[in-house]
MARMARVO-862786 format. One record per atom (N, C-alpha, C): residue number from 0; chain; y, z, x. Coordinates in nm, 2 decimals. Last residue first. Layout:
% MARMARVO-862786
<rec><num>NUM</num><cadena>A</cadena><py>Y</py><pz>Z</pz><px>X</px></rec>
...
END
This chain:
% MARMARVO-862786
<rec><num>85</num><cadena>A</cadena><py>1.22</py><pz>3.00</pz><px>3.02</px></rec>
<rec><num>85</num><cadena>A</cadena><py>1.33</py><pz>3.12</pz><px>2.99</px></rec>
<rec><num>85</num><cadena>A</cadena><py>1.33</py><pz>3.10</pz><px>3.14</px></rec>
<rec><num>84</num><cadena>A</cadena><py>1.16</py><pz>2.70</pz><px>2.71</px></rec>
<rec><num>84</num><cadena>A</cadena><py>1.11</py><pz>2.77</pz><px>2.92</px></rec>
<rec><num>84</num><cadena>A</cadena><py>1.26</py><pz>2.86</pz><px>2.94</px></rec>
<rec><num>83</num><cadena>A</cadena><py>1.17</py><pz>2.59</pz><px>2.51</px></rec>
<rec><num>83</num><cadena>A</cadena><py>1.15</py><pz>2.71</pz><px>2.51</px></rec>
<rec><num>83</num><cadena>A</cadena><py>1.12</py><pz>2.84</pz><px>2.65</px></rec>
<rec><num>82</num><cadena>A</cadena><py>1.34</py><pz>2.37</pz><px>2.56</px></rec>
<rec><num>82</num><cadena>A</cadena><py>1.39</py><pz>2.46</pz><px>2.55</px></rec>
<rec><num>82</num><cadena>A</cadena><py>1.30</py><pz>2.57</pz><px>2.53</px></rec>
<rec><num>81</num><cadena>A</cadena><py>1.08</py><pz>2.22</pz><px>2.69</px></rec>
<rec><num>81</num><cadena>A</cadena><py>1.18</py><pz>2.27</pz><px>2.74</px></rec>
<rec><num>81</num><cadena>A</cadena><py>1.27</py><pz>2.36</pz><px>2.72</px></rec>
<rec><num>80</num><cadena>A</cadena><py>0.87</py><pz>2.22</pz><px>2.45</px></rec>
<rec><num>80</num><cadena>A</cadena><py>0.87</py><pz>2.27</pz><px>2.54</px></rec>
<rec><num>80</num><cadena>A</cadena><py>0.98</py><pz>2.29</pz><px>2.65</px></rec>
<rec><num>79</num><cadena>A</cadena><py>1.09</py><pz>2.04</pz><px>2.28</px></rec>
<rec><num>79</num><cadena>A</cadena><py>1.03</py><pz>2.20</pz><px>2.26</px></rec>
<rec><num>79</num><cadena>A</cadena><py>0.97</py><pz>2.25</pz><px>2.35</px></rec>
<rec><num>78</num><cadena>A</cadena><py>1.06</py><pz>1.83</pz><px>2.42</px></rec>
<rec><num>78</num><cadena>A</cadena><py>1.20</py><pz>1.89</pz><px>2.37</px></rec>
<rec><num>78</num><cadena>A</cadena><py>1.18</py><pz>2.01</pz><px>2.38</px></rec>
<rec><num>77</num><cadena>A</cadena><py>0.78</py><pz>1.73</pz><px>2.36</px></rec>
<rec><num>77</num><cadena>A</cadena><py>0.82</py><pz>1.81</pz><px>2.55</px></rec>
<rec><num>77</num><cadena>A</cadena><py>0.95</py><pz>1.84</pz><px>2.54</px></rec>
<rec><num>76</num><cadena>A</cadena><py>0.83</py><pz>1.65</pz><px>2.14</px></rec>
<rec><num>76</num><cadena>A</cadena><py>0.77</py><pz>1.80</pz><px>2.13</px></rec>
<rec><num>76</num><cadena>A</cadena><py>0.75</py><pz>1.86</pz><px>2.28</px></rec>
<rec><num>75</num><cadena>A</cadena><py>0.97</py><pz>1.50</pz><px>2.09</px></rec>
<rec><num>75</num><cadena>A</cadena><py>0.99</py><pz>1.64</pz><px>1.99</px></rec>
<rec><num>75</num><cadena>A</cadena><py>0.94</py><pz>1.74</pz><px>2.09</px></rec>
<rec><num>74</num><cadena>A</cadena><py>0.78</py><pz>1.29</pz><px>2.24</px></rec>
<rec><num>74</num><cadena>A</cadena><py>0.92</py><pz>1.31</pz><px>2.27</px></rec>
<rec><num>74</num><cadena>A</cadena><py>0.99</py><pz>1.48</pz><px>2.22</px></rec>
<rec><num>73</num><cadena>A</cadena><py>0.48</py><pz>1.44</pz><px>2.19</px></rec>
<rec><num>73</num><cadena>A</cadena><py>0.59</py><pz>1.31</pz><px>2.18</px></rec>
<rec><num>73</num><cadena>A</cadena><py>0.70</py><pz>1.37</pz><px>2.23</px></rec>
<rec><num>72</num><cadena>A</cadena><py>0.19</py><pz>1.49</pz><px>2.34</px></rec>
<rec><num>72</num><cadena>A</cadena><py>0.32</py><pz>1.52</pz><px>2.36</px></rec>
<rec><num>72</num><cadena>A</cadena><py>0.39</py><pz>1.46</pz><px>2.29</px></rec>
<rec><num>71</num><cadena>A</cadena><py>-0.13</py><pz>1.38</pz><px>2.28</px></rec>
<rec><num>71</num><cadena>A</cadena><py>-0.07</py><pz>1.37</pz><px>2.37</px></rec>
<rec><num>71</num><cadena>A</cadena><py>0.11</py><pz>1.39</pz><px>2.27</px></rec>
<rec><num>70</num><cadena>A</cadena><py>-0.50</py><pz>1.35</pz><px>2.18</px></rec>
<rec><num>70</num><cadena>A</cadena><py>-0.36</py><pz>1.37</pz><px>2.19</px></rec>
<rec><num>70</num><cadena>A</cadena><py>-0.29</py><pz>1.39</pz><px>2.27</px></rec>
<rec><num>69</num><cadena>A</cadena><py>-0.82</py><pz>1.25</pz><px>2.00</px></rec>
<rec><num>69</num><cadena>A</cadena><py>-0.73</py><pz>1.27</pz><px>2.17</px></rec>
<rec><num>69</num><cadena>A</cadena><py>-0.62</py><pz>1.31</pz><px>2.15</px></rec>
<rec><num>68</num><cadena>A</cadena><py>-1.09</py><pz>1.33</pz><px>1.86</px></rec>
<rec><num>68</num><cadena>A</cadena><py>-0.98</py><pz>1.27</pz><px>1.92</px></rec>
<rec><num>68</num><cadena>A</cadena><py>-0.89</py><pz>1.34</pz><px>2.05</px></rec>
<rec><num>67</num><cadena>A</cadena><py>-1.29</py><pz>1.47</pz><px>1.74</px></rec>
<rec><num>67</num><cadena>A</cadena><py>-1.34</py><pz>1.32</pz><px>1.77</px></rec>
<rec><num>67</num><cadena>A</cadena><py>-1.21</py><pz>1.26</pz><px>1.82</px></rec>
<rec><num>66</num><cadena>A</cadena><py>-1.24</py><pz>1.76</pz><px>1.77</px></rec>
<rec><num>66</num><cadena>A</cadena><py>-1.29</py><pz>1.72</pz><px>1.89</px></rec>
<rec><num>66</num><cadena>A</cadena><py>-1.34</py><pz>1.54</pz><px>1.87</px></rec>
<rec><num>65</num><cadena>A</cadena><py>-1.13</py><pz>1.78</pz><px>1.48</px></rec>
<rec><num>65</num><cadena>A</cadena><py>-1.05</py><pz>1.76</pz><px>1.56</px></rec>
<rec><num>65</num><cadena>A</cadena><py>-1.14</py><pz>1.75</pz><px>1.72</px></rec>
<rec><num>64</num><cadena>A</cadena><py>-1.28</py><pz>1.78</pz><px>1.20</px></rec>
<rec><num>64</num><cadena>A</cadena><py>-1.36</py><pz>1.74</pz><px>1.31</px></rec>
<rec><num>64</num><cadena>A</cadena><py>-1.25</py><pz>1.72</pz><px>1.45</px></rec>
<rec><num>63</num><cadena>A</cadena><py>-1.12</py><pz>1.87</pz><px>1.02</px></rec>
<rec><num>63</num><cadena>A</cadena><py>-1.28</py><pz>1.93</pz><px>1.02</px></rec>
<rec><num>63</num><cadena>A</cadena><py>-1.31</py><pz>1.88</pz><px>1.18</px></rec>
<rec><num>62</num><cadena>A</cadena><py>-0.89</py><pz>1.71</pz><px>1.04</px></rec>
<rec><num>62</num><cadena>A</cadena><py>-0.90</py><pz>1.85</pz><px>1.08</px></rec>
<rec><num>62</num><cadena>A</cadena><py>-1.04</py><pz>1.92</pz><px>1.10</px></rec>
<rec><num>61</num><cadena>A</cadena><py>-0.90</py><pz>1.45</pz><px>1.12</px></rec>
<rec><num>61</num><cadena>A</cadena><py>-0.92</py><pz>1.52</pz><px>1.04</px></rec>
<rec><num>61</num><cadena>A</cadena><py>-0.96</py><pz>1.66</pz><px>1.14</px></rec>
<rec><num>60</num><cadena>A</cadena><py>-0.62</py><pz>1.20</pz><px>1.07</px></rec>
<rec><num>60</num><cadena>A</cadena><py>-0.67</py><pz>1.30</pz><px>1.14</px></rec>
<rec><num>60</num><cadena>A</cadena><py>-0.73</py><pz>1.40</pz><px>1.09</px></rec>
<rec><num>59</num><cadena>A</cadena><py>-0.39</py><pz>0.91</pz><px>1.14</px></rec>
<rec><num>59</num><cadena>A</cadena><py>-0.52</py><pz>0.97</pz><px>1.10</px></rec>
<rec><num>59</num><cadena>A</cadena><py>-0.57</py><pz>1.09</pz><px>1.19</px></rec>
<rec><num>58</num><cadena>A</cadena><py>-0.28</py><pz>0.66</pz><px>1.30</px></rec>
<rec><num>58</num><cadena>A</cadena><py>-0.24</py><pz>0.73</pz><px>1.20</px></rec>
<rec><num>58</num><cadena>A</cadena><py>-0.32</py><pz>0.86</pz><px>1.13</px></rec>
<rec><num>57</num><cadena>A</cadena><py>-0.31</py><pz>0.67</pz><px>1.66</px></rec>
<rec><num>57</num><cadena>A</cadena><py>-0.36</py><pz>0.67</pz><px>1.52</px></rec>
<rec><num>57</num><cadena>A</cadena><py>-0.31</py><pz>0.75</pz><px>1.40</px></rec>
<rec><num>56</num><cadena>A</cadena><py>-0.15</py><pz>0.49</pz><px>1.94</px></rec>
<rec><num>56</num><cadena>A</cadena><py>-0.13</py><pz>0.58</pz><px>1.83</px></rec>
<rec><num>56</num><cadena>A</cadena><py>-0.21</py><pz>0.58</pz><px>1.73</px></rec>
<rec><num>55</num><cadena>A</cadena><py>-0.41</py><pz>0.46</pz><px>2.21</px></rec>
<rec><num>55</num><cadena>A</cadena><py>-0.34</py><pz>0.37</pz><px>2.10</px></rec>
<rec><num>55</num><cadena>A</cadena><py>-0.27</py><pz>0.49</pz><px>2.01</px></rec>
<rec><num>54</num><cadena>A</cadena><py>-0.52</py><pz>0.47</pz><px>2.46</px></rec>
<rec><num>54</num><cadena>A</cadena><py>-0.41</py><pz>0.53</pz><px>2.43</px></rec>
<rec><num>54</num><cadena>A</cadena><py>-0.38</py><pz>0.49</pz><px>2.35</px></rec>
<rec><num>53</num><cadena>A</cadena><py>-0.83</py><pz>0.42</pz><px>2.41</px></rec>
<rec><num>53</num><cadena>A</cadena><py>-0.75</py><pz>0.36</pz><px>2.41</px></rec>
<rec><num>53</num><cadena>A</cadena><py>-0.58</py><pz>0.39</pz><px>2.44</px></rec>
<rec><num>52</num><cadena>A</cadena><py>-0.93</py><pz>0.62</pz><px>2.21</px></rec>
<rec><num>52</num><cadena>A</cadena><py>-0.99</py><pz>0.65</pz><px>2.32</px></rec>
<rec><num>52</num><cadena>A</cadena><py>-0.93</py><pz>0.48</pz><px>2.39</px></rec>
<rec><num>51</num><cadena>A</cadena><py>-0.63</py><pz>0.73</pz><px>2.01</px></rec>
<rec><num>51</num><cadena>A</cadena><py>-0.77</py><pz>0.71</pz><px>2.04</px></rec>
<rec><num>51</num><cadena>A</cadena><py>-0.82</py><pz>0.69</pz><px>2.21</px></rec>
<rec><num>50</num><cadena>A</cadena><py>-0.40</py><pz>1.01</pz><px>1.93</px></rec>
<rec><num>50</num><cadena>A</cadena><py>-0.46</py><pz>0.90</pz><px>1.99</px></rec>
<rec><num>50</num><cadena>A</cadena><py>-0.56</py><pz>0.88</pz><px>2.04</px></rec>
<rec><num>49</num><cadena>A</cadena><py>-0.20</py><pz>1.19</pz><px>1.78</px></rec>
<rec><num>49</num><cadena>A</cadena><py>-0.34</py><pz>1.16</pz><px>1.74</px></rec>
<rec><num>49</num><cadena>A</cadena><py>-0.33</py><pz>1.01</pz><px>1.84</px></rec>
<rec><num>48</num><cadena>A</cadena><py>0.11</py><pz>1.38</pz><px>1.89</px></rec>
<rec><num>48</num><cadena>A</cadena><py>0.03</py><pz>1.21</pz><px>1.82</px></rec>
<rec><num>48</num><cadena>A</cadena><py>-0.12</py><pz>1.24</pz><px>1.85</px></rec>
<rec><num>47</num><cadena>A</cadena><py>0.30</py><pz>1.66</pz><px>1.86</px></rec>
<rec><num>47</num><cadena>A</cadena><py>0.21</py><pz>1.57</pz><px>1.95</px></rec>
<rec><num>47</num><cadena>A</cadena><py>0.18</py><pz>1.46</pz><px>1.85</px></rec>
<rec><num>46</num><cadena>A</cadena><py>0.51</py><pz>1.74</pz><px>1.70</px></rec>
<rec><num>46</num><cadena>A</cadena><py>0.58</py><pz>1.76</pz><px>1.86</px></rec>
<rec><num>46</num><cadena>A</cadena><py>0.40</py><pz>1.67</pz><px>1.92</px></rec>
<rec><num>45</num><cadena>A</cadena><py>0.54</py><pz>1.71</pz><px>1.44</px></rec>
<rec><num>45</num><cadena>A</cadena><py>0.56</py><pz>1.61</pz><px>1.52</px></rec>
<rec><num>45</num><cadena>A</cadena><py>0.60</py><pz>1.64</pz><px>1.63</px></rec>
<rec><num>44</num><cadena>A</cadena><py>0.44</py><pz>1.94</pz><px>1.31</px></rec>
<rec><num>44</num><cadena>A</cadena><py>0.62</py><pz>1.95</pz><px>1.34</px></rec>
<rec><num>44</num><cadena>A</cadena><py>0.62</py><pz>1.83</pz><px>1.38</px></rec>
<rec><num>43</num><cadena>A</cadena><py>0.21</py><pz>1.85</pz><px>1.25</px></rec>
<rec><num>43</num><cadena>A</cadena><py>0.26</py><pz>1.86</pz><px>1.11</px></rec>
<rec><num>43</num><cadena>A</cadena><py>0.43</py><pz>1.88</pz><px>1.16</px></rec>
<rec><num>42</num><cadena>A</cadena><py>0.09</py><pz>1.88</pz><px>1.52</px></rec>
<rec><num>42</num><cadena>A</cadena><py>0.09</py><pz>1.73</pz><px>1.42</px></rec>
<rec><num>42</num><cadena>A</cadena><py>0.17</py><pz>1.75</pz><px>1.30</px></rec>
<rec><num>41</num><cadena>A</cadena><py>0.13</py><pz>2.16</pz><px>1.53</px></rec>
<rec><num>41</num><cadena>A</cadena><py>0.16</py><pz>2.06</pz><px>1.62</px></rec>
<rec><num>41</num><cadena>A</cadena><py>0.20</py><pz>1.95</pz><px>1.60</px></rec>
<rec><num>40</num><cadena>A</cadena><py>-0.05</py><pz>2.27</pz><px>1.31</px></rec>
<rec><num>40</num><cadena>A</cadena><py>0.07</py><pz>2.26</pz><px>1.34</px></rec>
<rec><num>40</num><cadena>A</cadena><py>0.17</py><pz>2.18</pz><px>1.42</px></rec>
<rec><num>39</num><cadena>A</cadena><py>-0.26</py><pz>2.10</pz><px>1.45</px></rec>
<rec><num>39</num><cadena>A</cadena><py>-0.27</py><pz>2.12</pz><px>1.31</px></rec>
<rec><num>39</num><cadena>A</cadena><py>-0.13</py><pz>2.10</pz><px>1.29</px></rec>
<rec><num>38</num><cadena>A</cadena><py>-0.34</py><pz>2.26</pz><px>1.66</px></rec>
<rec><num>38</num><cadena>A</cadena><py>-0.28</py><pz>2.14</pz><px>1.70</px></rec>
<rec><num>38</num><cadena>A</cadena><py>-0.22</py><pz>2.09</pz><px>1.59</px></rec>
<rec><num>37</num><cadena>A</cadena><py>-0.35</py><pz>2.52</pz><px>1.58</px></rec>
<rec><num>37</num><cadena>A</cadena><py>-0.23</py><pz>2.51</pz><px>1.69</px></rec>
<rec><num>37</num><cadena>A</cadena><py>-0.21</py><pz>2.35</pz><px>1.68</px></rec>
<rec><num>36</num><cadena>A</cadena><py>-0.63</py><pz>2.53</pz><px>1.46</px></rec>
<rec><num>36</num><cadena>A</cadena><py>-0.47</py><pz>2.56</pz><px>1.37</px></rec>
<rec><num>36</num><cadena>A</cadena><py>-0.37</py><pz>2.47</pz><px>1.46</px></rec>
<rec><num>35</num><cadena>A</cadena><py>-0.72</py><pz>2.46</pz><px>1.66</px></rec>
<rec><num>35</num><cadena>A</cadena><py>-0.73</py><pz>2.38</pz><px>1.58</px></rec>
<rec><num>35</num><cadena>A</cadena><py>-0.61</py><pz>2.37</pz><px>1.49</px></rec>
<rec><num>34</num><cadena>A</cadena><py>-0.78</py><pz>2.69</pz><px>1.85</px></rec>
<rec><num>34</num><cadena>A</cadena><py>-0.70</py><pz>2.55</pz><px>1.92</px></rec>
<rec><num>34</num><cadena>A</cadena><py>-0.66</py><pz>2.42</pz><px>1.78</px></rec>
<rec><num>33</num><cadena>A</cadena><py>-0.86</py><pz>2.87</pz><px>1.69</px></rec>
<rec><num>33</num><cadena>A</cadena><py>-0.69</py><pz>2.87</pz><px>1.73</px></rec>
<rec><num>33</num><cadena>A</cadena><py>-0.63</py><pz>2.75</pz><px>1.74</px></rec>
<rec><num>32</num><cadena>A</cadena><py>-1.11</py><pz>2.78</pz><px>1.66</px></rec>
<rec><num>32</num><cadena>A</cadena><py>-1.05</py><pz>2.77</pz><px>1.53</px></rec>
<rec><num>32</num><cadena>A</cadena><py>-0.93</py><pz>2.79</pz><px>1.58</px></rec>
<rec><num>31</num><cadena>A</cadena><py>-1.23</py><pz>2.73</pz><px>1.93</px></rec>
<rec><num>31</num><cadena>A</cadena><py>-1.18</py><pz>2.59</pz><px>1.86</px></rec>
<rec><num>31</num><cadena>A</cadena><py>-1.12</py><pz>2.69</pz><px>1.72</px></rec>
<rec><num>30</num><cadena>A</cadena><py>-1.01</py><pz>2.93</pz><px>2.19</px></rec>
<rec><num>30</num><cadena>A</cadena><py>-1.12</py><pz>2.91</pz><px>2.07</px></rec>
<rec><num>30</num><cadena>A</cadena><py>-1.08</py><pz>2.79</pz><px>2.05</px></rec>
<rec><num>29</num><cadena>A</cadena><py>-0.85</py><pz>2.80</pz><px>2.47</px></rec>
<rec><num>29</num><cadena>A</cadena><py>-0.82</py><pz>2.87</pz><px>2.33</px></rec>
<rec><num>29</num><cadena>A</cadena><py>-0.98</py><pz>2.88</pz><px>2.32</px></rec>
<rec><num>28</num><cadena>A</cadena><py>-0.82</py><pz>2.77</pz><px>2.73</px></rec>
<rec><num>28</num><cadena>A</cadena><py>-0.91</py><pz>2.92</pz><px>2.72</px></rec>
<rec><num>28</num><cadena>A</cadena><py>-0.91</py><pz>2.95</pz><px>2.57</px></rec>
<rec><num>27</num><cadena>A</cadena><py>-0.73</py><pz>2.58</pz><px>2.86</px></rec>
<rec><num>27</num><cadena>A</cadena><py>-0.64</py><pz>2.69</pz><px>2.82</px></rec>
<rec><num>27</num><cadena>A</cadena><py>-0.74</py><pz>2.79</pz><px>2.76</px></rec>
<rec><num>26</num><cadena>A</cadena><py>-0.93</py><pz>2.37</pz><px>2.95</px></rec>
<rec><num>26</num><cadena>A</cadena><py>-0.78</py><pz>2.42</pz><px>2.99</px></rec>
<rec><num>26</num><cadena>A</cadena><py>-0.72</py><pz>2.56</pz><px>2.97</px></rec>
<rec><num>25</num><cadena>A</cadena><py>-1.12</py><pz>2.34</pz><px>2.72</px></rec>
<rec><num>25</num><cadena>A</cadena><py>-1.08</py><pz>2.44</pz><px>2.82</px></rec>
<rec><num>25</num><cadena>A</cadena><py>-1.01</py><pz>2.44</pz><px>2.94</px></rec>
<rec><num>24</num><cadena>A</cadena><py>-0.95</py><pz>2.30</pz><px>2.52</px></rec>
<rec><num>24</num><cadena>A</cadena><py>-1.01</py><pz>2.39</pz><px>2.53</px></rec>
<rec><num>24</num><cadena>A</cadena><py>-1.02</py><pz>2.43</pz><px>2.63</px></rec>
<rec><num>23</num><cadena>A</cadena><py>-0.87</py><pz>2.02</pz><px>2.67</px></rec>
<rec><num>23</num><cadena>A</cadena><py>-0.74</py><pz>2.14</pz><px>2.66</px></rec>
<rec><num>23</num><cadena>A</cadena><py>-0.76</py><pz>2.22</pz><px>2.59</px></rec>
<rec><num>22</num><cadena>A</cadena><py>-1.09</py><pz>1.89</pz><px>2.68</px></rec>
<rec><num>22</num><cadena>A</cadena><py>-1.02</py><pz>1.97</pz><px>2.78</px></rec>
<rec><num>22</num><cadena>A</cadena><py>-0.91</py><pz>2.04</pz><px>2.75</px></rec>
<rec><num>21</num><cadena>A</cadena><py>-1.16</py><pz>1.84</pz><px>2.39</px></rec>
<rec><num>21</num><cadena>A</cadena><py>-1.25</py><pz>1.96</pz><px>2.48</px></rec>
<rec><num>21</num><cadena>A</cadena><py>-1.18</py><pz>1.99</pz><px>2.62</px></rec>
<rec><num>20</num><cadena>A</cadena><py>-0.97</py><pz>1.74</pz><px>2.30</px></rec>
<rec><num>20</num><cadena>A</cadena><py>-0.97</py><pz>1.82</pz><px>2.26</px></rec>
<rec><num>20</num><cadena>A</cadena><py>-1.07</py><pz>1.91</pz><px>2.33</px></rec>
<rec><num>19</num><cadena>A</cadena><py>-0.80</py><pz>1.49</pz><px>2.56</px></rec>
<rec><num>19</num><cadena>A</cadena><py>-0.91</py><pz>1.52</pz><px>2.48</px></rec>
<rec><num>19</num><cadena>A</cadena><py>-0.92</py><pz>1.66</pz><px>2.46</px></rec>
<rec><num>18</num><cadena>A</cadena><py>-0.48</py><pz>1.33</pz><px>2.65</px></rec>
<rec><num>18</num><cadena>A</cadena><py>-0.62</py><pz>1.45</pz><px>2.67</px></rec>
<rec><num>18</num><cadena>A</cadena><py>-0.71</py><pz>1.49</pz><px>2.49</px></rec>
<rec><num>17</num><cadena>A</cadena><py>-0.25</py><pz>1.16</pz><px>2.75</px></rec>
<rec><num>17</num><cadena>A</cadena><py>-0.35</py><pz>1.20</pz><px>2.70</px></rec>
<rec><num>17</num><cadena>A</cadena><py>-0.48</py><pz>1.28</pz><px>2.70</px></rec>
<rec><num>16</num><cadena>A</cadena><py>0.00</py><pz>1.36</pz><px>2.90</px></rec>
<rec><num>16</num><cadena>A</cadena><py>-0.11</py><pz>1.25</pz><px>2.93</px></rec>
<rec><num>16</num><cadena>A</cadena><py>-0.16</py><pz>1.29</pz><px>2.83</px></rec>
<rec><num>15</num><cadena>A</cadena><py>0.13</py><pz>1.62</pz><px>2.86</px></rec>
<rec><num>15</num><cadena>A</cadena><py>0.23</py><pz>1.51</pz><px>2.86</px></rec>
<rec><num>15</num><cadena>A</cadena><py>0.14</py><pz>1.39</pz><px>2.89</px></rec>
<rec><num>14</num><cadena>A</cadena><py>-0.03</py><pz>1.84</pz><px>2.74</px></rec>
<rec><num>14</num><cadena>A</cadena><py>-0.06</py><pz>1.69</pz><px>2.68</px></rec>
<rec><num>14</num><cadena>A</cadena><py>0.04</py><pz>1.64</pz><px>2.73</px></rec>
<rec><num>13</num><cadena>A</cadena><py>-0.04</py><pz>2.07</pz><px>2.85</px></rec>
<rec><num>13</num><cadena>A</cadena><py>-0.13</py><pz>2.03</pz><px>2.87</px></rec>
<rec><num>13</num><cadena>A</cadena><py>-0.15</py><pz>1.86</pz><px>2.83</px></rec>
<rec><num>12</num><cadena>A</cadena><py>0.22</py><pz>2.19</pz><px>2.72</px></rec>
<rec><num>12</num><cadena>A</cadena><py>0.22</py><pz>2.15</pz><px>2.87</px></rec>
<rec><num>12</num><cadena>A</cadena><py>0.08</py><pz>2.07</pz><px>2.96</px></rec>
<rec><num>11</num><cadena>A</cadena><py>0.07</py><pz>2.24</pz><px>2.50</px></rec>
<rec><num>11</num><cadena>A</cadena><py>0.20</py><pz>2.16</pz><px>2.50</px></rec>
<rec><num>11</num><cadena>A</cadena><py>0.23</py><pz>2.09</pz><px>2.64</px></rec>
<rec><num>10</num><cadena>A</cadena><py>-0.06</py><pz>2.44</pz><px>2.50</px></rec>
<rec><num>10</num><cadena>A</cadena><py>-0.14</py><pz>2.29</pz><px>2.47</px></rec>
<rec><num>10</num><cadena>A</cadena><py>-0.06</py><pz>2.18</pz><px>2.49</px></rec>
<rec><num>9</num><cadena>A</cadena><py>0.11</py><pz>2.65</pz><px>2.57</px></rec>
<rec><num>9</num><cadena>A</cadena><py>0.00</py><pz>2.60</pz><px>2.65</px></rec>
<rec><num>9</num><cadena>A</cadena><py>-0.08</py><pz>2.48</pz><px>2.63</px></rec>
<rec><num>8</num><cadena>A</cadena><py>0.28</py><pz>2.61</pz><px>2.34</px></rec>
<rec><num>8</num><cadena>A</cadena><py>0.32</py><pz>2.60</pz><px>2.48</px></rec>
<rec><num>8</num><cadena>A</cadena><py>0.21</py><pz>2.57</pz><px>2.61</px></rec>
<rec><num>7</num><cadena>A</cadena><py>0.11</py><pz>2.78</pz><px>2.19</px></rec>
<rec><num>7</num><cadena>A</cadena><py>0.13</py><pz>2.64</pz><px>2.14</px></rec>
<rec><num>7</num><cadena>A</cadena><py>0.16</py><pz>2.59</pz><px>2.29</px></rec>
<rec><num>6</num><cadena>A</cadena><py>0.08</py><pz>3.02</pz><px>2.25</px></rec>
<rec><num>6</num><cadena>A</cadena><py>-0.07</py><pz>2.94</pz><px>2.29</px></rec>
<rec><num>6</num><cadena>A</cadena><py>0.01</py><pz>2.77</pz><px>2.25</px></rec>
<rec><num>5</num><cadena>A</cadena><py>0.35</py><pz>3.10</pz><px>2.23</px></rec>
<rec><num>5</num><cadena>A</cadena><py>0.26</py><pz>3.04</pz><px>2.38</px></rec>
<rec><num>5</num><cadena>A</cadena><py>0.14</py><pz>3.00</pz><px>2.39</px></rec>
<rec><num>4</num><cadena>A</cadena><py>0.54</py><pz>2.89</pz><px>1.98</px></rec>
<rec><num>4</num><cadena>A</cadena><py>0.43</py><pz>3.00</pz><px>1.97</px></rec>
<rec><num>4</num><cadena>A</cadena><py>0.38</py><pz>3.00</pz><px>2.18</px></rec>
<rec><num>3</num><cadena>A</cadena><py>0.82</py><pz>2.78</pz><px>1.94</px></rec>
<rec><num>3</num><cadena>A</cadena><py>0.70</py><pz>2.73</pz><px>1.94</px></rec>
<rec><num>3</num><cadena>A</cadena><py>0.66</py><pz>2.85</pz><px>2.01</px></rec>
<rec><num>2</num><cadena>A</cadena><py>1.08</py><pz>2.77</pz><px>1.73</px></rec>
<rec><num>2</num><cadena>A</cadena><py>1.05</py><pz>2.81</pz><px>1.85</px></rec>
<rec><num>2</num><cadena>A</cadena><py>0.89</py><pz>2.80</pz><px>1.85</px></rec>
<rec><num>1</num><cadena>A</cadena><py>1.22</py><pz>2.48</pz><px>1.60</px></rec>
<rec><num>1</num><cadena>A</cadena><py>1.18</py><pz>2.62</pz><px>1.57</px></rec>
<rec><num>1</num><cadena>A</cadena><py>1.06</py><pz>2.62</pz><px>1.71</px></rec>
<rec><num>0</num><cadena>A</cadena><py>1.53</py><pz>2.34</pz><px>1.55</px></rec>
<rec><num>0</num><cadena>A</cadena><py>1.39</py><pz>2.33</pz><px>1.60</px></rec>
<rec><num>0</num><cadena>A</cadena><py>1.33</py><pz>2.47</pz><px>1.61</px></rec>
END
């Protein structure tokens, strides 16, 4: 498992609930172009899920417009957040 970045860690500890892309902007103070890469990656290790305004899982995500959704943690990825806590 590969060591996850601290701005990652910060979006990481912000989604064990579902949350919307504008609060865990500002939660954590990213930009939208960091917060975007960060989630990007995120979704690409499978440490968070895309979900709607329903808690539903959605298959689907576009990167242009990452504030029309929601996300939250999976299993991978509060892993990674654990082992990365010193």
């Amino acid at each position: 498992m590969r060591k996850i970045t601290e701005s990652e860690r910060r979006i990481l500890e912000r989604l064990i609930f579902d949350e919307t892309f504008e609060s865990v902007a500002e939660e954590t103070g990213l930009q939208f172009g960091e917060l975007r890469d960060d989630i990007t990656k995120l979704l690409n290790d499978g440490f968070i899920e895309v979900t709607n305004t329903e808690k539903q899982r959605i298959p689907y995500f576009d990167s242009d417009k990452p504030q029309l959704f929601s996300y939250r943690a999976t299993r991978s990825g509060l892993n990674a957040l654990k082992m990365n806590r010193v």
